[in-house]
C-alpha positions, -999 to +999 in steps of 0.1 A: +000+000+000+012+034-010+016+056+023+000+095+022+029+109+022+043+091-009+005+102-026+011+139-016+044+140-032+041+123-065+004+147-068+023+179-056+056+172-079+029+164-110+011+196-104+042+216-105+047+238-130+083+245-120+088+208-119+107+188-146+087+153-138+052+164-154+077+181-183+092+143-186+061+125-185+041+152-213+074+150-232+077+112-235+038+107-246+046+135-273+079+115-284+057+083-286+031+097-305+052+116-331+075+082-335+044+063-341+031+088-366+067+084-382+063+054-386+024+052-404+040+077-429+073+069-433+080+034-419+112+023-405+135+051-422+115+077-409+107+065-376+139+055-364+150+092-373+125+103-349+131+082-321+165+092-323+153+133-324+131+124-299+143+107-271+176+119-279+165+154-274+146+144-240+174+136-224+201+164-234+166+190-230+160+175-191+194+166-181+217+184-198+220+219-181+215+200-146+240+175-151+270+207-164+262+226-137+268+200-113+306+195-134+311+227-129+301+230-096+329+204-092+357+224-111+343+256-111+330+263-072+350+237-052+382+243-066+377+282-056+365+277-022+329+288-027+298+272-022+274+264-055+243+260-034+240+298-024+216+310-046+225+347-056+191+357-055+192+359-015+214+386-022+194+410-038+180+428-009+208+436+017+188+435+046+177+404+039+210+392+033+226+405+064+195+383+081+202+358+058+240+353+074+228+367+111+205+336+113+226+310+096+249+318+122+228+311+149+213+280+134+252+273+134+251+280+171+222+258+178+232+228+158+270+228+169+277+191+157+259+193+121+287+204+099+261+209+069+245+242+091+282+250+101+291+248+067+260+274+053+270+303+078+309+301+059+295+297+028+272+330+032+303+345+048+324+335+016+303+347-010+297+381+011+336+388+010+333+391-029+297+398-042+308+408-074+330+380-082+308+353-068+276+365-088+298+364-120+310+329-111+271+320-107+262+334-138+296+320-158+279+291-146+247+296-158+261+307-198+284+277-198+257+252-191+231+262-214+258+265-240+271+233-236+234+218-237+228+233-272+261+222-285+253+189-275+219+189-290+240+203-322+264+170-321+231+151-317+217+166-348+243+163-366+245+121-355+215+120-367+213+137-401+245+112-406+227+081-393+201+085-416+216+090-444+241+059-440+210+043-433+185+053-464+216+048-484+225+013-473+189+005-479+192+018-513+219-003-524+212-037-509+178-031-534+195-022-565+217-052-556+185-073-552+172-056-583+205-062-605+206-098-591+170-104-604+180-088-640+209-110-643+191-143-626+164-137-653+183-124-677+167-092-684+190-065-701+174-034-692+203-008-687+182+024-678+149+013-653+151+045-634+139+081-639+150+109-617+128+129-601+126+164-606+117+183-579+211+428-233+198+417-200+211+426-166+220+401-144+193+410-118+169+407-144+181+372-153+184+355-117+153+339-121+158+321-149+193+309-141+174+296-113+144+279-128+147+248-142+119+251-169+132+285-180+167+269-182+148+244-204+132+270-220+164+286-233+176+256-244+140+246-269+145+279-280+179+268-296+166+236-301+134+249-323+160+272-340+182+246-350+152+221-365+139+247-380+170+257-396+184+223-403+154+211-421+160+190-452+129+199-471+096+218-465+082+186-452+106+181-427+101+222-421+065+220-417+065+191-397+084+209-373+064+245-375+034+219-362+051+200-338+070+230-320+040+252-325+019+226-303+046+212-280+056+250-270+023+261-260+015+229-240+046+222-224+055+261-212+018+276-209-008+255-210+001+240-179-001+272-158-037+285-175-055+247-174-042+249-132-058+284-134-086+279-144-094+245-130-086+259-095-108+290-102-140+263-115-133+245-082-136+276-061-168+296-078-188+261-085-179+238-054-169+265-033-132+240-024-103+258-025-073+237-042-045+259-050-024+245-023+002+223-025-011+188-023+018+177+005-001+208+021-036+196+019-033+161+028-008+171+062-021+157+090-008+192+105-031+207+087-062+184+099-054+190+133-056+224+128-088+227+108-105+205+129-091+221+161-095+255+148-062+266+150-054+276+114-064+315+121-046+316+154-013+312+134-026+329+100-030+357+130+007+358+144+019+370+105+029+400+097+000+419+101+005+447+071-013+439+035+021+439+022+052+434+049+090+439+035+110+411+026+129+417+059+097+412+080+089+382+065+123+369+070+126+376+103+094+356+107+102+331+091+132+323+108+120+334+143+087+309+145+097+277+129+066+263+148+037+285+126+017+268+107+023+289+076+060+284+082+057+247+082+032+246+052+061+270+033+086+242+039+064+216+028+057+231-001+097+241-008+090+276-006+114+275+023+144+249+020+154+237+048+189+219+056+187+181+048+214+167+067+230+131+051+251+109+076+265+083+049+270+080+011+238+058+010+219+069+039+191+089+035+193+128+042+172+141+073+153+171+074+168+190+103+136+215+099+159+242+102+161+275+070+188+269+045+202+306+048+220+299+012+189+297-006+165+323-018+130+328-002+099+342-024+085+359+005+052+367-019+050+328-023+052+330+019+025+355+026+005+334-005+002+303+017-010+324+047-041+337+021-045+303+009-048+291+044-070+314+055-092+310+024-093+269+031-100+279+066-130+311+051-148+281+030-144+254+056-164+273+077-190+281+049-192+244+042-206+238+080-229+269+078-245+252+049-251+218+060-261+230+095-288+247+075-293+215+055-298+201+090-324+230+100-301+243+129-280+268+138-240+264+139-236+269+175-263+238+179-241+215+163-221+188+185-180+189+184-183+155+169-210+167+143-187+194+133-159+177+132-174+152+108-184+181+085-146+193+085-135+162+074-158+158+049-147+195+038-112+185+032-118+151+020-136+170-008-107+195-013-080+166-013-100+151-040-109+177-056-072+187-059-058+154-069-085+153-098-068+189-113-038+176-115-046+141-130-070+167-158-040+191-164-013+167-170-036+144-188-052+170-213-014+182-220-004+145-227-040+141-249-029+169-271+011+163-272+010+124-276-021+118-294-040+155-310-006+167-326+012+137-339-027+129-353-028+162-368+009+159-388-004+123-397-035+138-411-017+167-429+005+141-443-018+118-460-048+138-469-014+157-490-004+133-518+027+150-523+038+149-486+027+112-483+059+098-486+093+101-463+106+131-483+145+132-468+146+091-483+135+101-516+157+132-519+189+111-509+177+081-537+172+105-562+209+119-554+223+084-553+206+080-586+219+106-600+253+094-592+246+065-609+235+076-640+265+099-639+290+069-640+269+052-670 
């Protein structure tokens, strides 16, 4: 049996739009689809080009910026003395920075024998000696790996072009040995069976895509789309890819974000169920106790109090009441990191619960899941109004069993609720990507009796035959 917690995660990472897993899974059905279509137009030739494209892509398109970074981190950062896991970001605002090292030296303080929160305060201290020269190292980083992505997608390209060309040719001469074989078997003297066909940023403004891993990826299908685009062989090949971009651009990047949109907005003004939280969030036990105990406005109470406190304030808070609700609901959700400590190579890490000072708080995100709380907290309350009235009584007649009941009910509905917005928003993107688009250049293919066949194959035969008839 799969426990809650595991449930919680695999929901919350697949509703993610900042997540690469839901980006894998949307991007394998579209690399299934289109191979498939490959093959019902072009057969083997054609398909086994794609697969290669495809999957080949995939993997340099999700791993390749994570996996140089992590090089360089090795030859770049570690060599130098600094530490790649500050994120630069937590030093745009000074105040917040000089809180930033104030408290990870106290969490240093505290936790006097865990040499991963020893190790944050000297990082922050490190990188504060040299600003300048540590935010250029960060963003050398940054340049380097998403270069060194799309020059590998470039070699991959250029593997393939080659791989199918060997291939198409191959396949072209073992059937005009077949063919000559037959001739001579029969004794046919035909000499001439063939015809030829005829036919500048600044680097403030950039931190948060350095540090996001779909805008990473972003960068990188930008060069990627240029490249097909570019590289194409024909204008079938051309086409196919002004389709398959066109779709796979909108429903990886955007699509995601408006279908969450607007299925968490239908959930709220039709069913009155909140479900923008996180689900590790909404299935917490935490957060049951709290609902059901009434507690969640007591701590939604003890935030900053202003409409909109500074980043300092927040910070402070953050730091200063690990034990508030929001401030635990922020950390479950990784809107706070927190230090993971690891005791061996194969052991795994354990969430000390304390801030990791090195990385950079959204404190807009923070004060979010306060309102988000408070919402779940607004309509939970609405939801016993109404069935008390349901019942023909008035709240204050209702039994602490009878209520609780109710509450449960409530967020059995919102955890369900929520799970089922996920499982629509990643499945209408795989719908469209592996099924809708590769359907669509299929369709645009056949119904076209000049695109029906594997165009790149029959520009390369007609070449070869060319050469041929040259050397008659």
């Amino acid at each position: 049996m799969i426990s809650p917690i595991t449930v919680s995660k695999i929901f919350s990472t697949l509703g993610n739009n900042n997540s690469l897993v839901p980006m894998g899974i949307k991007d394998t059905a579209n690399s299934l689809g289109l191979t498939a279509g490959s093959y019902i137009t072009g057969q083997s030739a054609e398909s086994h080009d794609r697969f290669i494209d495809e999957f080949g892509t995939q993997a340099i398109w999700l791993l390749g910026i994570p996996a140089y970074k992590k090089v360089l981190d090795w030859t770049m950062f570690k060599p130098l003395g600094y530490d790649a896991g500050v994120d630069v970001r937590v030093m745009k605002d000074p105040e917040v920075f000089e809180l930033a090292k104030k408290y990870a030296k106290k969490h240093d303080d505290k936790y006097k024998n865990n040499k991963n929160v020893k190790q944050i305060a000297e990082s922050l201290e490190k990188a504060a000696k040299n600003p300048k020269y540590f935010k250029g190292l960060t963003f050398g980083k940054f340049v380097a790996s998403t270069l060194l992505t799309i020059i590998s997608y470039g070699a991959l390209t250029k593997f393939r072009h080659d791989y199918r060309e060997n291939k198409i040719k191959k396949e072209f001469y073992e059937k005009q040995a077949k063919i000559k074989s037959e001739e001579q078997s029969s004794g046919s003297k035909n000499q001439n069976q063939t015809k030829v066909n005829k036919g500048q940023t600044s680097f403030t403004g950039i931190q948060d895509v350095m540090f996001s891993p779909v805008k990473n990826m972003m960068l990188v299908d930008a060069a990627i789309t240029g490249e097909r685009l570019g590289e194409s062989k024909n204008s079938q090949e051309f086409m196919q890819y002004v389709i398959k971009e066109g779709f796979f651009w909108f429903f990886m990047y955007f699509a995601g974000a408006q279908i969450k949109n607007f299925l968490e907005k239908h959930s709220l003004t039709k069913k009155n169920l909140p479900i923008d939280l996180d689900s590790r969030v909404v299935e917490s036990e935490e957060l049951k106790d709290a609902l059901l105990n009434n507690k969640i406005m007591k701590h939604v109470n003890e935030f900053p109090l202003e409409n909109k406190p500074s980043n300092a304030d927040v910070y402070r808070f953050v730091n200063d009441n690990p034990d508030n609700l929001v401030v635990k609901m922020a950390k479950k959700s990784d809107i706070i990191e927190t230090v993971k400590e690891k005791t061996g190579l194969f052991s795994k890490a354990k969430d000390t619960g304390s801030v990791d000072n090195r990385k950079y708080i959204n404190t807009d995100d923070v004060v979010g899941v306060k309102n988000k709380l408070k919402m779940l907290y607004d309509k939970g309350q609405e939801f016993v109004q109404k069935e008390a009235d349901r019942l023909g009584l008035k709240v204050e007649e209702l039994s602490e069993t009878d209520r609780t009941k109710m509450l449960e009910t409530y967020l059995k509905k919102v955890q369900k609720a929520n799970r089922w917005a996920t499982i629509k928003n990643i499945g209408a993107c795989i719908g469209v990507l592996g099924l809708i688009m590769p359907g669509v250049i299929v369709a645009w293919r056949l119904l076209d009796k000049d695109n029906q066949g594997y165009r790149v194959r029959e520009d390369i035969e007609n070449k070869l035959k060319q050469e041929i008839a040259s050397k008659i």
